[in-house]
N, C-alpha and C positions, 0 to 999 in steps of 0.2 A: 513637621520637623521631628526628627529623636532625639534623643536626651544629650547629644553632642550638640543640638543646634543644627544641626545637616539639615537643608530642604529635601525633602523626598520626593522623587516626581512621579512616582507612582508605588501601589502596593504590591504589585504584581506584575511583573516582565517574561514573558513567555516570547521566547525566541523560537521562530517560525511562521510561515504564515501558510503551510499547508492545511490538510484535511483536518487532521488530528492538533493543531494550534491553536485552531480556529476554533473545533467542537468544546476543546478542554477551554478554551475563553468565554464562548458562550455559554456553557454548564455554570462557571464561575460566575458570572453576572448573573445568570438567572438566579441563582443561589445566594448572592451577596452582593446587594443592590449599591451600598455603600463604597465597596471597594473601586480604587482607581487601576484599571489593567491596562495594559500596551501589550502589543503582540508586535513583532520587530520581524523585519522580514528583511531579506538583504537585496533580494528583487525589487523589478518597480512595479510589479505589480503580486498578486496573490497566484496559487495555485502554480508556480510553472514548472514545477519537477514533477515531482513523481506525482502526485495529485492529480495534474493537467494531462499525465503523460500514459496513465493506466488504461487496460481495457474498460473503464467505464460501466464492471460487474457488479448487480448486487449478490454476492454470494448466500448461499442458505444456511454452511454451516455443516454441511456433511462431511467433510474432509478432515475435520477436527478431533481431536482426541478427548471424549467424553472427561469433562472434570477442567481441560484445561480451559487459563484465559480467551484463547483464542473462541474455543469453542461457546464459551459462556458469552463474551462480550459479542459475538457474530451474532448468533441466536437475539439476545437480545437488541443489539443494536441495529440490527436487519430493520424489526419491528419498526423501533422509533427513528429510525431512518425515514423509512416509505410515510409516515404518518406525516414527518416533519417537510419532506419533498409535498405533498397532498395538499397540506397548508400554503405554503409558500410559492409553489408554484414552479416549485423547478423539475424541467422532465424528465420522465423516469416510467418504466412500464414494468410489470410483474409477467415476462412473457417466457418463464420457465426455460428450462434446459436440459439435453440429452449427455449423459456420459457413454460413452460408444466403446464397448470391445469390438476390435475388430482383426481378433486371431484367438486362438484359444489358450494360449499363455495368460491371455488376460484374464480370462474369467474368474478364476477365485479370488484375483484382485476385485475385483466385479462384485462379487458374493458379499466381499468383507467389507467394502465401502457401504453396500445396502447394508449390511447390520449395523456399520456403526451409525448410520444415520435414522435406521430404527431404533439403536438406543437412544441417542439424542434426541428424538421424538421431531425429527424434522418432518414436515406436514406435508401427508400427502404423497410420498414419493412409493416409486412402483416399479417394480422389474419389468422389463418389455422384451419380447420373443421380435426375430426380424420383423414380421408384420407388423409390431406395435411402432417400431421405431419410425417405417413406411410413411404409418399412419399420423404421426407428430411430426417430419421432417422427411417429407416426400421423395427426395432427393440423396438421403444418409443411410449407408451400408453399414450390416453389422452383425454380429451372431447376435449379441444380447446389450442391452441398457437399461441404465438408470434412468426415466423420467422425474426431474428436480421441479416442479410447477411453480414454488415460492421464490425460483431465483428471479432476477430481472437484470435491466441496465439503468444506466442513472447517469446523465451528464455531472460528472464531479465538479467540475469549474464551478458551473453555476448554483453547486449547492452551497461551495466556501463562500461565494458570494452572497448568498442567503444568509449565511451563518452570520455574514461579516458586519452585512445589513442589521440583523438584530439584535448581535453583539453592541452594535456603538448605539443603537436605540436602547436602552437598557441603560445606560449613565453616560451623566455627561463627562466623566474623566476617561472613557474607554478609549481607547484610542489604536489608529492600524497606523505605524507607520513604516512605511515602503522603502525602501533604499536603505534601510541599517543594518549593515554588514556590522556584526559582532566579531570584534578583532581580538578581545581581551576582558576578561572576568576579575575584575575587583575585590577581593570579600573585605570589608571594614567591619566594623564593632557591631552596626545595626541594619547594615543594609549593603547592596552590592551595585556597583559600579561599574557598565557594560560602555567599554571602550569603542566607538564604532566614525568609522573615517569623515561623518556628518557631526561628530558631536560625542558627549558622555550624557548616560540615563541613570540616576539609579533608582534604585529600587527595594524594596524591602524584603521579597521575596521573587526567586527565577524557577521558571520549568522551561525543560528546553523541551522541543519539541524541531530539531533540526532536523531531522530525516538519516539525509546521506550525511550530512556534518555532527549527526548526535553526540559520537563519541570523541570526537575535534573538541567541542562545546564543551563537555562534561569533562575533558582534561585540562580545560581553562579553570573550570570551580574547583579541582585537586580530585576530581575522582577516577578513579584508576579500576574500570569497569571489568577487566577481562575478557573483551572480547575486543572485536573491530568490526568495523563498517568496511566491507572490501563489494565496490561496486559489482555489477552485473547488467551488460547492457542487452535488450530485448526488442529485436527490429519484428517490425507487423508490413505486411501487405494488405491490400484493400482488395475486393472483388470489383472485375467489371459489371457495370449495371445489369446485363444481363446474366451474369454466374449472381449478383447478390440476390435478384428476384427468387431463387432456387429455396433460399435459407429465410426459415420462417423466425428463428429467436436462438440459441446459443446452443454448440455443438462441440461436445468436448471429448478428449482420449482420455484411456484409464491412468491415471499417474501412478508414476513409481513411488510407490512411500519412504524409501532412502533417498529421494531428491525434494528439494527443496521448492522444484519448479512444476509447474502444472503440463508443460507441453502446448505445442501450438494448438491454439483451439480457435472456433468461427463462432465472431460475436457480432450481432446485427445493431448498430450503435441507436442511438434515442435522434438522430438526424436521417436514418433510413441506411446508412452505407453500414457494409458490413467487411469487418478487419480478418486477417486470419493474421496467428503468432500468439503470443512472441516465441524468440527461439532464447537462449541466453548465455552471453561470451563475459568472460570476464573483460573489465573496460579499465583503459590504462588511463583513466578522467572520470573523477566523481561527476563529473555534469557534461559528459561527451558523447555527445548525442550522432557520431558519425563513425562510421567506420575505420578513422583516419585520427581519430580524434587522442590527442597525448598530452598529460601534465604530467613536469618531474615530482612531484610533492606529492599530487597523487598516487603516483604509481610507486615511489621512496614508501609511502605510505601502506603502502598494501604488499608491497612483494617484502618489506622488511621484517614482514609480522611473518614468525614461525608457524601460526594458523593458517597461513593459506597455502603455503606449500606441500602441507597435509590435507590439505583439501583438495590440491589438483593431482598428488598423488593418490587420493581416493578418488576419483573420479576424474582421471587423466581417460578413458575411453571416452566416456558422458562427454568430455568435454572437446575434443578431438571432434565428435559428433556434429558438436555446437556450433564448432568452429569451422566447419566441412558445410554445414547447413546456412550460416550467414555470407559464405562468399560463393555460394552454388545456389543459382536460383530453382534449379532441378530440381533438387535435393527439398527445398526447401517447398514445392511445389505438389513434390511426392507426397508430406506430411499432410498437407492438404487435401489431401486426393484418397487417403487411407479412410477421411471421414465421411466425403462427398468424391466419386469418382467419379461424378462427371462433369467436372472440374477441368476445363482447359492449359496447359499451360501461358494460354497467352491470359487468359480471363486473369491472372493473379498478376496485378501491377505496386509497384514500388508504395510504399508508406510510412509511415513514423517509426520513431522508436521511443523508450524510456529507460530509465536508469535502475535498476534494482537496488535497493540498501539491503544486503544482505550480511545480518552480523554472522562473525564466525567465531566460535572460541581458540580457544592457543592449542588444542588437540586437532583442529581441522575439521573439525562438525559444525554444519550449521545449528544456527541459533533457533531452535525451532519454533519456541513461542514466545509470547511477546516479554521484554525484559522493564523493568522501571527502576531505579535505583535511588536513594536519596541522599543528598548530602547538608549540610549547612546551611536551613534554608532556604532549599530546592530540590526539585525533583528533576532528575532524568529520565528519558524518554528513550530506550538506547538501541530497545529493538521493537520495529511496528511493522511489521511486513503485512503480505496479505493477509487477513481479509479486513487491515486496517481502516480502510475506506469505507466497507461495509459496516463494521462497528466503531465506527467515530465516536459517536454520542453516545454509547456504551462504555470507551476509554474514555472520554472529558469528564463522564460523572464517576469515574471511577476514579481518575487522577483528582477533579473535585474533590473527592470522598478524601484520598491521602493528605491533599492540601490542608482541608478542615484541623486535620490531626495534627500532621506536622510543622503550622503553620501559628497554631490558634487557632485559626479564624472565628 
């Protein structure tokens, strides 16, 4: 109880029950065996957004800007990622990956991705002349590449499930529970009060960790983040069996470093089938996984923010592009083909997609590294894009670390 006499039903309430929920829960128990957490998911089950929905990469870390979070929590949480899949059992393989120029505009982007990932000290990586790339990816055209040997794949589902597994082994008050849609944020004298269509929880202390609803979340507690969550949806195709035999482990383009997005790239998954994509349209549905797919609140949501209007007038070609490449399979065949030409168009068939949480600020920039902000009690979670999956457990014990401070604990 607190000094009001309130029963408290937990010490800690982390709403989400993604990648990053899950690792920042289990950090927290391992670290504070006492504490009673809940993790509140509004699904019925764990992983079904962006977690469930990503290419299933372990990134190495090269893409990142020496010094930032991004880069530090990748690097490190790569490590205790793979160590932590090793233990537990969930699959996952170290089978490297090429970044491909495959015109000569790209090359100095080429150049300058190898250095910053020799500053970073990423292990192991090495310029490849066409032969070299031959030689790793029998089948992939190219002037010059990057060989990445420490990236891999990792089925994400079943690591939150590991996560979730060892979470509620760790105390008996830990708790997942599934179907708690967070309607409304409480704050009282000593604890906070999570409105949800099943019930009321409180709690002493919240970290959100909502994803696509982060900043929805964090305006229920009074926090007024400056940016927004304006979706981004990203359809993949799969190869036929025979175009996937071709591709030995992950095959990428040089990205543009004024985008936010990596470009379609061919990832051979940890079940053998290999995806190419994504591409990425702005989606008029936080959680609309179709081409077809419309909410007014979401869409009220995102077109009424002066950020993203500046966003699509910066990058109204880009996006033109995007939008030309999800409803033309040609097009979208072509991108494939720049990596691997001997890629059929029939070989490329239909496949998933997932939703991007991509924050933007009120100037129309994306949000490029990761944001955390804290209010009353709690921590917000507001920006976790990629390579968040990869440094899970490098953000939980990080957010851990702020909790300790902000928190008492």
């Amino acid at each position: 109880m607190n000094q009001m006499g309130h029963q408290i039903d937990f010490d800690v309430a982390i709403i989400g029950g993604g990648i990053v929920g899950l690792a920042t829960a289990f950090q927290l128990a391992k670290r504070f065996s006492g504490l009673g957490i809940a993790v509140l998911e509004k699904e019925q089950a764990l992983a079904m957004h962006q977690t469930g929905r990503n290419s299933g990469v372990i990134h190495s870390g090269i893409y990142y800007k020496p010094g930032s979070t991004k880069a530090r929590t990748c690097i490190r949480g790569r490590l205790e990622l793979v160590r932590f899949a090793s233990e537990h059992a969930v699959p996952h393989q170290i089978c490297g990956k090429l970044i491909v120029a495959t015109c000569n505009s790209q090359l100095p982007r080429l150049r300058t991705l190898f250095e910053n990932g020799r500053n970073l000290g990423i292990e192991g990586i090495r310029m490849l002349d066409p032969a070299g790339i031959v030689s790793i990816e029998p089948y992939s055209k190219g002037l010059a590449a990057i060989h990445v040997p420490c990236a891999g794949i990792i089925d994400y589902t079943r690591l939150v499930q590991a996560l979730a597994d060892v979470f509620l082994g760790l105390g008996k008050a830990n708790k997942i529970l599934t179907g708690h849609h967070v309607l409304q944020v409480e704050q009282h004298d000593f604890y906070k009060r999570l409105i949800t269509p099943t019930g009321s929880i409180s709690a002493r202390y919240l970290i959100n960790c909502a994803g696509l609803w982060s900043d929805v979340v964090a305006g229920m507690d009074g926090i007024r983040p400056g940016l927004r969550i304006i979706p981004f949806r990203g359809d993949y195709c799969v190869l036929a069996p025979q175009a996937a035999s071709r591709i030995r482990a992950l095959i990428y383009p040089v990205p543009d470093p004024s985008l936010p997005f990596l470009g379609v790239h061919l990832t051979r998954k940890t079940d053998g089938a290999v995806e190419c994509g994504p591409n990425a349209v702005f989606s008029f549905k936080r959680e609309g996984y179709s081409r077809s797919a419309f909410c007014w609140n979401d869409t009220r949501l995102s077109l009424s923010y002066p950020g993203t209007w500046r966003l699509f007038l910066r990058h109204w070609r880009y996006g033109l592009g995007e939008y030309a490449c999800a409803f033309s399979r040609g097009l979208f065949v072509r991108r494939v083909r720049r990596l691997v030409p001997s890629i059929g168009p029939e070989e490329v068939l239909p496949g998933g997609c997932g939703i991007r949480a991509q924050a933007v600020g009120r100037d129309g920039r994306p949000v490029d590294d990761f944001v955390i902000e804290r209010g009353h009690n709690s921590i917000h979670v507001l920006n976790a894009p990629s390579p968040a999956a990869t440094a899970c457990l490098a953000i939980g014990e990080h957010i851990c670390e702020l909790a300790t401070r902000q928190f008492g604990l």
